[in-house]
C-alpha positions in Angstrom: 19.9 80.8 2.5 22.1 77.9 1.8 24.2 78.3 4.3 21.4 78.5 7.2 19.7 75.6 5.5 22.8 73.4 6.3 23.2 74.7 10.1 19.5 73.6 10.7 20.6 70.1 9.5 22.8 70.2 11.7 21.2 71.1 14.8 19.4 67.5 14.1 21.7 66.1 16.1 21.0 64.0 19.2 21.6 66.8 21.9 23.2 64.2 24.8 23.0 66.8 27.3 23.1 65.2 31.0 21.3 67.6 32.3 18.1 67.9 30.1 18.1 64.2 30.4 17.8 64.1 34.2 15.5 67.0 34.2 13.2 64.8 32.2 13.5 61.1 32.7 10.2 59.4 33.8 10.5 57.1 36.8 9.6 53.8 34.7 12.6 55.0 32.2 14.9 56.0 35.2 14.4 52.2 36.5 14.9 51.0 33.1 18.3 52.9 33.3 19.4 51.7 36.7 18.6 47.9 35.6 20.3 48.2 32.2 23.3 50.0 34.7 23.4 47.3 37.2 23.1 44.5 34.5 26.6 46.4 32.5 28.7 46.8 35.8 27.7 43.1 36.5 29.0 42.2 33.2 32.3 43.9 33.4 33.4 43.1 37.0 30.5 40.3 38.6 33.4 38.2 39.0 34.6 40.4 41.7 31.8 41.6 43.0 29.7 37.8 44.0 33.4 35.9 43.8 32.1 32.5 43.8 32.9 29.7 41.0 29.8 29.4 38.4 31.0 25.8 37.5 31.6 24.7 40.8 29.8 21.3 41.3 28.6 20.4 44.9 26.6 17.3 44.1 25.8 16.9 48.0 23.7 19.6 48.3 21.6 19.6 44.2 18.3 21.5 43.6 18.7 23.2 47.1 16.3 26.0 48.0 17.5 29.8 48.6 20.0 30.4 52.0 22.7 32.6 53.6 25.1 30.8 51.3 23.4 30.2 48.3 21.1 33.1 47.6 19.3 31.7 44.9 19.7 28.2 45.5 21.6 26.0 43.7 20.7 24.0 40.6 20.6 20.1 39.3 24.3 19.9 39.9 25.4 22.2 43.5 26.3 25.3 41.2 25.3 28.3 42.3 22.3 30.0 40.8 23.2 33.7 42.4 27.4 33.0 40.5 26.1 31.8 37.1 23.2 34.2 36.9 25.9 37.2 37.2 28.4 35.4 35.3 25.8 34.9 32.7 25.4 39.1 32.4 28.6 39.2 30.2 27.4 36.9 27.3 23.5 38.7 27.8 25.0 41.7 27.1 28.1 41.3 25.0 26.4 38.6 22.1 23.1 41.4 21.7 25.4 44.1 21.4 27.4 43.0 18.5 24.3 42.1 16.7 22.2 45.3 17.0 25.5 47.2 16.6 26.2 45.4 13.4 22.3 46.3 12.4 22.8 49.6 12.9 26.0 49.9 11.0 25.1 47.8 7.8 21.8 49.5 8.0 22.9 52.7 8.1 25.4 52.7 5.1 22.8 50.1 2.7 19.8 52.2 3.9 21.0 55.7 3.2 23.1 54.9 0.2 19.9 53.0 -1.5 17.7 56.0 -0.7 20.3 58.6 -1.2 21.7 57.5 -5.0 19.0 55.2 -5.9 19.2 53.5 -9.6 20.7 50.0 -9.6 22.0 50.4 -6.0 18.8 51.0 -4.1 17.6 48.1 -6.7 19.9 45.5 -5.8 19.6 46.5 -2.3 16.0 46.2 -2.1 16.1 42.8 -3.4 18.4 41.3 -1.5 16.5 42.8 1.5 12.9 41.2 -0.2 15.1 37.9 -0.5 16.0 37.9 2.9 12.4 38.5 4.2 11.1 35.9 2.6 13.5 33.4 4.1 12.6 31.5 7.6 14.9 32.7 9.1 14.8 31.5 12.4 14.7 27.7 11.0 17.6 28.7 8.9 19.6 30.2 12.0 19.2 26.8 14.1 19.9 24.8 11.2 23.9 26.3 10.0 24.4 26.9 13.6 23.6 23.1 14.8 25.8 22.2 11.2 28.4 24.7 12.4 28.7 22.6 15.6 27.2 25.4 17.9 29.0 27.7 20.1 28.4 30.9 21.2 30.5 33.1 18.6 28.7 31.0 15.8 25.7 31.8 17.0 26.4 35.6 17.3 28.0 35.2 13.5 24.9 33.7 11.9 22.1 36.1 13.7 24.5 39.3 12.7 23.7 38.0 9.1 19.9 37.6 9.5 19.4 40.6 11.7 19.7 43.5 9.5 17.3 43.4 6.3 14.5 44.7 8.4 16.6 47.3 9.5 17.8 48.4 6.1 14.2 48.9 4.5 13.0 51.2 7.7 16.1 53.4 7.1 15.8 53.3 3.6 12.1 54.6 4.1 13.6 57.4 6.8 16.2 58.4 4.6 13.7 58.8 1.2 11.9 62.0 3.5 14.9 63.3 4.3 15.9 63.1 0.5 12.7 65.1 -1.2 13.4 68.2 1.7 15.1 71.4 0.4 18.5 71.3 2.5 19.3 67.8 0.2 18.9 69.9 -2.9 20.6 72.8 -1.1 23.5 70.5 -0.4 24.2 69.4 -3.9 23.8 72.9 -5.3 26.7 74.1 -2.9 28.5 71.1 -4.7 28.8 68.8 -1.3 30.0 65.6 -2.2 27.1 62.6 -2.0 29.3 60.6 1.0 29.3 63.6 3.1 25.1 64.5 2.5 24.4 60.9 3.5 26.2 60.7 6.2 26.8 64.5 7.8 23.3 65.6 7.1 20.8 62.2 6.0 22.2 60.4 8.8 21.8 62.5 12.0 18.4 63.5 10.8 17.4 59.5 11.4 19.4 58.9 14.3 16.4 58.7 16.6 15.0 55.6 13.9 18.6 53.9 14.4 18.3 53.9 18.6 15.1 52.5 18.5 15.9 49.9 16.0 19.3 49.5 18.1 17.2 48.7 21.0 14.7 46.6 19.4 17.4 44.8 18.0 19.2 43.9 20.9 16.1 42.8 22.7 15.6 40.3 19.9 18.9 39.0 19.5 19.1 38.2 23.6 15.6 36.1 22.8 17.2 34.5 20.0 20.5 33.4 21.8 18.5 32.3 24.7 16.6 30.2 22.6 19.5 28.7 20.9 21.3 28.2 24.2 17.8 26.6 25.5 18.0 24.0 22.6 21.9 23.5 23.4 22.9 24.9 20.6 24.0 28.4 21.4 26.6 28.1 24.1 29.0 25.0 25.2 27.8 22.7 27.5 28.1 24.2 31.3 28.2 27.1 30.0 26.6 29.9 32.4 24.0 31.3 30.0 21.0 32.1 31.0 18.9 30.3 28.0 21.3 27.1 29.0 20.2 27.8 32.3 16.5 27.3 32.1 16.4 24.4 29.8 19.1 22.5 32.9 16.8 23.6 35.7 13.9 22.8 34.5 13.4 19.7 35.8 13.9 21.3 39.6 10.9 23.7 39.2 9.3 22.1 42.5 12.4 22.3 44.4 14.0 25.1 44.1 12.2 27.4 40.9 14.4 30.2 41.4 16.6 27.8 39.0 15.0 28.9 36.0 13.2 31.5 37.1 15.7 33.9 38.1 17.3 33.4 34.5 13.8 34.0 32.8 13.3 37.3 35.0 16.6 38.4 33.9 15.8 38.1 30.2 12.8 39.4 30.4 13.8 42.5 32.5 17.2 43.2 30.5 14.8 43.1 26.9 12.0 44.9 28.4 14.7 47.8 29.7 16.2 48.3 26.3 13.1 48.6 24.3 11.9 51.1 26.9 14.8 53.4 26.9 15.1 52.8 22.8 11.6 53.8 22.9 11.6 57.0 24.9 15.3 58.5 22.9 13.0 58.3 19.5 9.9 59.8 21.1 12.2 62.7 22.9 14.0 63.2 19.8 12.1 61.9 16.5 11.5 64.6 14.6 14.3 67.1 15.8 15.9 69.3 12.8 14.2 67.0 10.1 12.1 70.2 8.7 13.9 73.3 7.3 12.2 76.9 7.4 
């Protein structure tokens, strides 16, 4: 009985299987999918694929309107909306990812090991997490990063340190059903050792909660390094970030809007694709394994 117990834990497991997955995408997730695609190959090779200088400055022709040339316009300075929106994709994409990666990690091993061995562990955890809650931490975020001198890294630093306390209590809570089922005790019976429960059996079994989060995660940490970058203090000056971006174009919304507009539309399309995507992995597979017969 044992034995089958721990296969069904097991079978918990996210089953990636291409072909389920394109047998039941919706059409609003399959768009999702191709902007979230589009956005990635940008990232990785838009330099070869719209080869035009993101910093180059043609102060004859500022604030110019879309055109053969310029497909987007250009902005305050001559630079080309079109090159710095794609050369923009790589720190969108690259800065969210290390955040809600670094979320998911710290949240998995300080969420499952306070639920899993409890005592003065889960204790101290769960009070650092309260402490963090109840800081602003948003204020506190533009504050050391304005101190630090800004700077995209420092940015990425200081909102992988204030990103994960949510994280860790929603796992923690996951990870406490798991705990109370019968495979858990069937696990320490067969003399498993605690490491390989929490983390071969606990953790697959709230894998779907961890890709939402992930995606929820990312969408918030693009936000909040827009924002910094709109306040100047999130990127270096001339930088082609896409927060930057709207706060320099700003003043050109009569003459050409696509200036800032194109940048907002990307944000808001790159978030809103993640957290749809995070969304439908946890409702196809929440649920999956987590009860034993």
């Amino acid at each position: 009985m044992a034995t089958a117990t721990i296969t069904t834990v097991r079978s918990g497991k996210l089953p990636w299987s291409i072909a389920s997955l394109a047998r039941s995408v919706p059409i609003s997730i399959g768009l999702a999918l191709f902007v979230i695609g589009v956005l990635l190959v940008l990232a990785a090779v838009g330099q070869w694929i719209w080869p035009v200088s993101p910093s180059a400055q043609h102060l004859l022709n500022v604030a110019a309107p879309p055109g053969s040339e310029n497909w987007l316009g250009t902005d305050t300075l001559g630079r080309d909306v079109t090159a710095r929106i794609v050369a923009g994709c790589q720190s969108a994409v690259i800065g969210p990812f290390i955040i809600s990666a670094s979320g998911l990690v710290l949240s998995s091993v300080l969420g499952i090991g306070a639920a899993y061995l409890g005592g003065a562990v889960d204790t101290i955890t769960m009070r650092f997490v309260d402490f963090m809650l109840a800081l602003p931490g948003l204020l506190i975020v533009i504050v050391i990063v304005s101190l630090g001198g800004g700077g995209y890294w420092m940015a990425i630093l200081v909102l992988c340190l204030f990103n994960v306390q949510g994280d860790i209590r929603i796992v923690r809570g996951a990870a406490l059903d798991q705990k109370s089922l019968p495979y858990i005790e069937a696990a320490r019976v067969l003399g498993i050792p605690r490491w390989r429960i929490m983390f071969r059996h606990i953790l697959p079994n709230v894998s779907a909660i961890l890709v939402a989060n992930l995606a929820i995660d990312f969408a918030l940490a693009l936000v909040a390094l827009s924002g910094l970058a709109f306040l100047g203090l999130g990127s270096q000056p001339g930088a082609p970030e896409w927060g930057s971006m709207l706060s320099d174009n700003e003043t050109i919304l009569f003459s050409n809007p696509y200036g800032a507009l194109a940048p907002a539309a990307a944000i808001v399309l790159l978030a809103l694709s993640v957290n749809l995507v995070g969304d439908w992995i946890y409702d196809r597979y929440a649920g999956r394994g987590r009860f034993v017969r």
